[in-house]
C-alpha positions in Angstrom: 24.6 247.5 199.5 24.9 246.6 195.6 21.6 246.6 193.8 20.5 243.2 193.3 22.0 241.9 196.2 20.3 240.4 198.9 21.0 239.7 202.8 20.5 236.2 204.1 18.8 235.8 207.5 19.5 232.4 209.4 16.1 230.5 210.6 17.7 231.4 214.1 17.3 235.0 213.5 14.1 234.9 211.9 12.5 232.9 214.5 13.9 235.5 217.1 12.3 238.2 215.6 8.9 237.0 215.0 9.1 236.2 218.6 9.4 240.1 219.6 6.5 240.5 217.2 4.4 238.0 218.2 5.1 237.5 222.3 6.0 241.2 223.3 2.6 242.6 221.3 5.1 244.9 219.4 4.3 246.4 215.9 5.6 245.0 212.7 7.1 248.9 211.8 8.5 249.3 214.6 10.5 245.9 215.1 11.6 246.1 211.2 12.8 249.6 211.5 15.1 248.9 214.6 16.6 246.1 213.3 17.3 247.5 209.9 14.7 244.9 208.0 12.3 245.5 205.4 8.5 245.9 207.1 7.2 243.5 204.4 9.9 240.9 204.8 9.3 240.7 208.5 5.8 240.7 207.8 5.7 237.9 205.9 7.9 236.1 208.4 5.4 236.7 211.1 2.5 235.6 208.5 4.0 232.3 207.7 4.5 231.6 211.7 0.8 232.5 212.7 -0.6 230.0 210.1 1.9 227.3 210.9 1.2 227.9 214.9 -2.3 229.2 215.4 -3.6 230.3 218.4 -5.8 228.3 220.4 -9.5 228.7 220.5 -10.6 229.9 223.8 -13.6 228.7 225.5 -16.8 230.8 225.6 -17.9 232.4 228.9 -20.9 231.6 230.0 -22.4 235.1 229.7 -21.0 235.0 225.8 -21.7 231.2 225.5 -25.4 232.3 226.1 -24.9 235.6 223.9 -24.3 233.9 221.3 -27.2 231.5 221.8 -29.6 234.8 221.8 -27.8 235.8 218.4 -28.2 232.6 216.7 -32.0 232.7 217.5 -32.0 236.3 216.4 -30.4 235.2 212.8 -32.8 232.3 212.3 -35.6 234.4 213.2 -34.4 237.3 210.8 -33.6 235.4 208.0 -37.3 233.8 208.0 
């Protein structure tokens, strides 16, 4: 490849690959290096998709729901 020259990847692609990233759990590194992409360039990708579709918050448990109660309390009383 000349110097200065860049590839172009099609939205398509891009959102393919985030996806093996993102739903298989697989690392960054790894994804990047079998596909012959730049880590940081795949990186971003997968950046820009977890702020435009964030995950959603998941309820508490009960045992954590209070947990966090006890901590709270433990914080105020700390902090006076």
């Amino acid at each position: 490849m000349a110097k200065g020259s860049r590839r172009k990847f099609s939205p398509q692609f891009k959102a393919e690959v985030v996806q093996l990233v993102v739903q298989n759990e697989r690392q960054i590194i790894d994804v990047a290096r079998e596909l012959q992409i730049n880590a940081g360039t795949l990186g971003h990708w997968v950046a820009k998709y977890r702020m435009e579709n964030p995950e959603p918050v998941k309820d508490l448990s009960p045992a954590d729901q209070v947990r966090l109660v006890e901590l709270e309390e433990e914080v105020r009383r700390l902090l006076n």
